[in-house]
N, C-alpha and C positions, 0 to 999 in steps of 0.2 A: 544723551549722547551715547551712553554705554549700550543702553538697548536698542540704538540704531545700530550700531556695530554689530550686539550679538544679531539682530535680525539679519542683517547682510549677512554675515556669517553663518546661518540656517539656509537662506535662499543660494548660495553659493553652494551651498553641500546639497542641499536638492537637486538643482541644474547639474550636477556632477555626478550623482546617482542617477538621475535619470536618464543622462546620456550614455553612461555606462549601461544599463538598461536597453536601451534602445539597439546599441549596438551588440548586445550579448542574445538579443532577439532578432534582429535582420541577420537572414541566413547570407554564408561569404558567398560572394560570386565569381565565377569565373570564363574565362572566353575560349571557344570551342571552334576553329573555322568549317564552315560548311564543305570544301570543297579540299579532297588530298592533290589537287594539282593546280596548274592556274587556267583551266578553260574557261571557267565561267567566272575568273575576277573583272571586275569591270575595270580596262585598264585606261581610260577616259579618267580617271579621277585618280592622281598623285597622293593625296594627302584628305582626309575626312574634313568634314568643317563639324568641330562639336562646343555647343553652349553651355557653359558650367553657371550655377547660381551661387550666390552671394557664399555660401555655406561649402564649395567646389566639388558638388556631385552634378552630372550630368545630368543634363535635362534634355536636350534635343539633339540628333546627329542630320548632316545631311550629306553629300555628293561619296554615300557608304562604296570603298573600293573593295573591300573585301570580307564576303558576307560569313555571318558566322553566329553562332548562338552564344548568349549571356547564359550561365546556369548559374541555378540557383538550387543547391541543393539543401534537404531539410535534415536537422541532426537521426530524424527516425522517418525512411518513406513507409507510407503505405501504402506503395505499388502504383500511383495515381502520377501520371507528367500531364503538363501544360505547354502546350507553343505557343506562344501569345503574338500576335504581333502587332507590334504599336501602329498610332494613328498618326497625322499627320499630313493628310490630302495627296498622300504621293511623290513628295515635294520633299519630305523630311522626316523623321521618326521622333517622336515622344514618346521619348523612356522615365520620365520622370513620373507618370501616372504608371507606366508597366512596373518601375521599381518600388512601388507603394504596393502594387497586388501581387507579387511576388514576394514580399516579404509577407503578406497575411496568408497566401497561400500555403507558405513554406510553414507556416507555425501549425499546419493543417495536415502535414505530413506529406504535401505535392512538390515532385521536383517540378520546377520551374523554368522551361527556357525561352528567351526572349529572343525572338530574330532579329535579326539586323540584317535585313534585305536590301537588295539593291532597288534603287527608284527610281522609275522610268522616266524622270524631270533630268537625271542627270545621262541618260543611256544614247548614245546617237544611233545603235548599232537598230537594224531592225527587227530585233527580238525585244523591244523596250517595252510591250506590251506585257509578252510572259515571262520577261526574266523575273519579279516577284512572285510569281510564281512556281518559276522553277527552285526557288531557294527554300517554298514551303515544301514542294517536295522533297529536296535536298533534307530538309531538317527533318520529316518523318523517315526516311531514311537514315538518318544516321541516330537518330535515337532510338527506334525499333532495332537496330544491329548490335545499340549500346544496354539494350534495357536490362538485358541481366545486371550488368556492371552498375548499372544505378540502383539495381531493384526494383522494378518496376514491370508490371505488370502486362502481359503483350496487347490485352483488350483495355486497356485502362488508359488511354493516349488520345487527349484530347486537343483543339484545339481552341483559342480563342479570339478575337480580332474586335477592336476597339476603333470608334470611326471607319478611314480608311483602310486601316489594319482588319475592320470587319468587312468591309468588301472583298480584303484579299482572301480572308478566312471563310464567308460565306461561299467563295469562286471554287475555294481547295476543298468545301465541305462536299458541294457540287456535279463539279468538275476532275474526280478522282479516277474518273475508269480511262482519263489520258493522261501521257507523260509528256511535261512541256520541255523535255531533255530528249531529242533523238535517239532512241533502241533502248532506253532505259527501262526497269520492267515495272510496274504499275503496283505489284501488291503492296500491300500496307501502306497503302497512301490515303485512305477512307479514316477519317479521323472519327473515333469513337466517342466520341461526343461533341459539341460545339457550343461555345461561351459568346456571344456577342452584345455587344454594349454600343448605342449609341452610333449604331453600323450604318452605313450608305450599301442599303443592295439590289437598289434601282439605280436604273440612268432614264427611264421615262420620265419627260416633263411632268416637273410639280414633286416628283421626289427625288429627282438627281441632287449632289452635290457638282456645281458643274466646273470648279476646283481639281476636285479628284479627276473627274473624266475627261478632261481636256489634258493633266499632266498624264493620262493612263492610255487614252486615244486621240490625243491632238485637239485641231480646234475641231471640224468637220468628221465626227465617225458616220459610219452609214448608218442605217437600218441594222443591220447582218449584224455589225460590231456593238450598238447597242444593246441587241434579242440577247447575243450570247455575253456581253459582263453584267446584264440585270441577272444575279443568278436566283431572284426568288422566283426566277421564269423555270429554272432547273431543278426544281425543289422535285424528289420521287419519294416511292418507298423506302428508298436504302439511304436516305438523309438523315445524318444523323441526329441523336434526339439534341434537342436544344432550349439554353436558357436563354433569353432575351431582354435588355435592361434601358429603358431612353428615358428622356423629359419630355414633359409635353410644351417647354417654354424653350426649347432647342433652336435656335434661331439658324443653326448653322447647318445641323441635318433634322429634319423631319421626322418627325415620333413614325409619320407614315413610313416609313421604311420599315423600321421592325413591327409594324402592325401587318404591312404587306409580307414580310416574311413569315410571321407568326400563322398568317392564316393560307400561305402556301403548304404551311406543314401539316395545320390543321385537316386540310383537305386531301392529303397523303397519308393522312394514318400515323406522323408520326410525334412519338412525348414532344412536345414543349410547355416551355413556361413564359408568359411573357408580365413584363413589370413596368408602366409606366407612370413615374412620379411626375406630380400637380409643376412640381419646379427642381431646376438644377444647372440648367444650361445646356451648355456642349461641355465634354470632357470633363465629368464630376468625378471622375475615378477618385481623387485625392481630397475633396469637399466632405470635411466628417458632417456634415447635417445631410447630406443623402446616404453617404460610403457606408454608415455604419448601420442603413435599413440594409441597401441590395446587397450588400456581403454577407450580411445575418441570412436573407433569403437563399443567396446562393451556396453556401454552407447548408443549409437545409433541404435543398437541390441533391446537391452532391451525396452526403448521407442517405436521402433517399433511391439514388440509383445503386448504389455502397462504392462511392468510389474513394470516400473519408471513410474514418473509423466513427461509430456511432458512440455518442457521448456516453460515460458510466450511468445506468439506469435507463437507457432505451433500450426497446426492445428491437 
């Protein structure tokens, strides 16, 4: 009986260190609005709809009224940001996979921001196509104006997009020499590098997600509106370099899509990396029997372009 107690009392102080732990290692976060007026709030939406889990961290947001970046800053930068933007078919944002890679990020020395973009499911107005993307330009903007203040490095500002969020990221990686904002000016909107995971960056039959493009262009897009959001059709020279991450047991998007990407770039001359594992699903961000190959990989990534600090003993 006594050493049932003292064991409970051992597994008790475990679980008690560990959480302290855990928390002394997830960098704090905080929220930044994209936007110093309200032109571009979506005001179609009163109140957010957000899902908390069992443990009351956030997991998924949807009808977002007002867009803005999650930062995540690391106790030492090494001059390296991230915009990430979650997945979620258009419809709604998972941040509970974004808040997993941001906190391993952050132990990496990268600030971290998370968009929370407006989604064309909830927009009536006729911009519901490019208003997510007017808010990734929004956010390279206001982090580029911010970056001294964070530390951070002016060529060092990447991008990355995870499922939908990789469509939106593939479109911005793309799509940078226009401003989806009237008069607004276009420099530093070419993201220096690009993370995609498990991304949808076709709408051609056989590797659309047809989820995503029906909330992104309705039921009926044309030809026209197709060519131009498959952006591994936009892939050039000045794309930038890119790592690339899916399953091949992906039931929900097609490994085909980032192999289609991977070899648009190849064919343009530009770095990529591409990784596809035997099994994982959709959405393994937070699955430690894959998470902890592609993050090791992408860490090894990143070092090699020097956007992390290289370990004690590498040359």
């Amino acid at each position: 009986m006594k050493q049932n107690k003292k064991l409970k009392r051992v597994i008790f102080t475990i679980l008690v260190v560990c959480i302290i732990f855990i928390q002394f290692c997830n960098a704090q976060m905080v929220e930044i609005p994209l936007y110093s007026d309200n032109s571009l709030i979506n005001k179609d939406n009163k109140s957010e709809n957000r899902i908390y889990n069992p443990a009351g961290e956030l997991t998924h947001i949807s009808a977002v009224a007002v867009p803005r970046l999650l930062v995540y800053r690391p106790d030492s930068s090494c001059g390296t940001g991230i915009i990430i933007c979650p997945g979620g078919g258009y419809s709604n944002l998972n941040v509970e996979n974004t808040r997993f890679v941001a906190n391993r990020l952050s132990r990496l020395g990268i600030t971290v921001f998370v968009l929370v973009y407006r989604l064309p499911a909830d927009i009536s107005t006729s911009d519901k196509s490019t208003a997510s993307l007017q808010d990734v330009q929004a956010a390279f903007r206001l982090v580029r104006s911010r970056a001294e203040e964070w530390g951070l490095s002016p060529d060092k500002i990447g991008l990355w997009g995870s499922s939908a969020g990789g469509h939106l990221a593939a479109m911005a990686a793309t799509h940078y020499s226009i401003s989806y904002v009237s008069g607004a000016d276009t420099s530093g909107l070419r993201p220096d590098f690009l993370v995609l995971t498990f991304p949808v960056v076709s709408f051609r039959p056989g590797l659309v997600h047809k989820g995503s493009m029906k909330n992104l262009l309705g039921e009926n897009p044309d030809e026209q509106q197709i060519a131009y959001y498959s952006p591994d059709e936009w892939v050039n020279t000045r794309t930038p370099a890119t790592f690339l991450v899916h399953a091949n047991d992906d039931k929900s998007v097609s490994a085909c899509n980032s192999i289609r990407f991977y070899e648009a770039l190849k064919k343009a001359g530009v770095p990529a990396e591409l990784h596809i594992y035997e099994k994982g699903g959709h959405g393994f961000g937070i699955a430690p029997d894959v998470s902890d190959s592609w993050m090791s990989q992408l860490e090894i990534w990143l070092r090699s372009r020097s956007l992390i600090n290289k370990k004690t003993g590498e040359q």
